[in-house]
C-alpha positions in Angstrom: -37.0 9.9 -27.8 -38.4 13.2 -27.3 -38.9 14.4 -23.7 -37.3 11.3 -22.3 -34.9 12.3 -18.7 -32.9 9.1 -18.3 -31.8 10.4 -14.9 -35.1 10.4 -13.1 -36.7 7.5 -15.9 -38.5 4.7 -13.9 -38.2 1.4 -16.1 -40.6 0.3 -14.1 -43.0 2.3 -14.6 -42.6 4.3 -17.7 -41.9 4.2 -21.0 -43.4 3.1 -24.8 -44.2 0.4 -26.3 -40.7 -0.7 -26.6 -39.2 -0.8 -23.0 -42.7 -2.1 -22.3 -42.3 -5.2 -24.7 -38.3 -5.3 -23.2 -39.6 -5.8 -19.6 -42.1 -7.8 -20.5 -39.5 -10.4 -22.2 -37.2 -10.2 -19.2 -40.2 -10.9 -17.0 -41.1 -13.8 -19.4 -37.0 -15.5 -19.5 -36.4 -15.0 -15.5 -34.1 -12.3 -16.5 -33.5 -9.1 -14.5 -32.7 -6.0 -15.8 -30.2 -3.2 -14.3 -29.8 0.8 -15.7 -26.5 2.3 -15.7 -26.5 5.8 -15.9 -22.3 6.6 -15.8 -21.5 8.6 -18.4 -24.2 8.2 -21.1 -27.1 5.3 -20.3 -26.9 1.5 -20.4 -29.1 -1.4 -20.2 -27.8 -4.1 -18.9 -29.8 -7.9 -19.4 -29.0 -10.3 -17.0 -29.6 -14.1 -17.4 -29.2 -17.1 -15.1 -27.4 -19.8 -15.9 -29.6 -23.2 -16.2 -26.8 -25.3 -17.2 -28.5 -29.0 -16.4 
């Protein structure tokens, strides 16, 4: 992705159409999402367990 800083990139508040369909999707499951950025970037998904 071309001019894309993933040390000072807001997930929030940034971003195409792709993280924008990603947060939307985490909004949409109850999911949170977390951005590592320790050597190289990662996107970590989190989902709660609704065992019933």
């Amino acid at each position: 992705m071309m001019g894309w800083d993933p040390e000072n990139f807001d997930f929030n508040k940034e971003g195409n159409m792709g993280f924008k369909l990603i947060r939307g999707l985490v909004d949409q499951v109850g999911a949170s999402i977390d951005i590592l950025r320790d050597n190289g970037t990662k996107f970590i998904l989190k989902f709660e367990d609704k065992t019933f």
